[in-house]
C-alpha positions in Angstrom: 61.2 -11.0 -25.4 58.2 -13.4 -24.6 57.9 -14.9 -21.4 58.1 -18.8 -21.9 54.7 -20.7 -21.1 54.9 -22.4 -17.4 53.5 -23.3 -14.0 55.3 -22.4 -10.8 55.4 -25.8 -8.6 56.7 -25.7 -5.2 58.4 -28.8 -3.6 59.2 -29.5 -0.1 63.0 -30.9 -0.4 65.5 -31.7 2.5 68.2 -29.3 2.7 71.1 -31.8 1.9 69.5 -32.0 -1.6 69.2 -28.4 -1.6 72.8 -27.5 -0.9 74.0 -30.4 -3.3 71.8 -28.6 -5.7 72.8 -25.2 -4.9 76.9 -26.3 -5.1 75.8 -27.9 -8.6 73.8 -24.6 -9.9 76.8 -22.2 -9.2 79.6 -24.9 -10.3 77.5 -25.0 -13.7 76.2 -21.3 -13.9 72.7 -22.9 -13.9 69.5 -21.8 -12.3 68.2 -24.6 -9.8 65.1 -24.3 -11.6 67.3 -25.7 -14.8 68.7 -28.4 -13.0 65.0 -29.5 -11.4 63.2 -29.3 -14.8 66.5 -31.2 -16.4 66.5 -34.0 -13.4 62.9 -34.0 -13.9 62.6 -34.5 -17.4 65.2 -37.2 -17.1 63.0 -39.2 -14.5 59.8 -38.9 -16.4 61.5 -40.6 -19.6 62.6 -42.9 -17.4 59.7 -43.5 -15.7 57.3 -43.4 -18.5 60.0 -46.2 -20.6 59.7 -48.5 -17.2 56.2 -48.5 -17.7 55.9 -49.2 -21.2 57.9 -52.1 -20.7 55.6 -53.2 -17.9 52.9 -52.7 -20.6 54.4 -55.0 -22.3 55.2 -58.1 -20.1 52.0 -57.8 -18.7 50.7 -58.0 -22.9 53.6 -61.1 -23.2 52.2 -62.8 -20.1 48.4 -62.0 -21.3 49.5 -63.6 -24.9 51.0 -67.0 -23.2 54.6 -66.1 -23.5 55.9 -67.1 -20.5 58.8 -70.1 -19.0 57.6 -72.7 -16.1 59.8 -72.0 -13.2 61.9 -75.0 -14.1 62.3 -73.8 -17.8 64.0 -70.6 -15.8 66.2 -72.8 -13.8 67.4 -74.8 -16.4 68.3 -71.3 -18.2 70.4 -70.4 -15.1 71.9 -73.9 -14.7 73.3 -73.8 -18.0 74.5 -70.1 -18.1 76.4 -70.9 -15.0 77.9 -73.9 -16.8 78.8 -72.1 -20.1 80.4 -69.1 -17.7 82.4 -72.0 -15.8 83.5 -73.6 -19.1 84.7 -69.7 -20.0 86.8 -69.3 -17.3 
């Protein structure tokens, strides 16, 4: 059976993360280098999706898209109303 393709990476953690993990890995019959490539791969999506959409305000912003602070206000002000008028 091949080996699969990787790098080893060694990381520094506090050892309240590392027993949380450990509990986890044995609760789950998983390896705590599963559960750090899962979490990891988890927080690069996120991470890369945050700044797409920071890509893409900045590119709204760039294009003129934007509200005056009052236009925001007026936007709150009439949110609370409608929410006040719900309840």
């Amino acid at each position: 059976m091949a080996k699969p393709e990787g790098r080893v990476v060694t990381a520094n953690l506090p050892l309240d993360l590392v027993e949380r993990m450990d509990v986890i890995a044995e609760r789950m019959e998983r390896t705590k280098s599963w559960i750090v490539k899962e979490a990891l791969t988890e927080w690069l999506a996120d991470e890369e999706r945050r700044h797409q959409l920071t890509l893409e305000a900045l590119r709204e912003i760039d294009e003129g898209h934007v509200l005056s602070h009052e236009q925001v206000l007026e936007y709150v002000a009439l949110k609370k109303a409608q929410a006040r008028a719900k309840s």
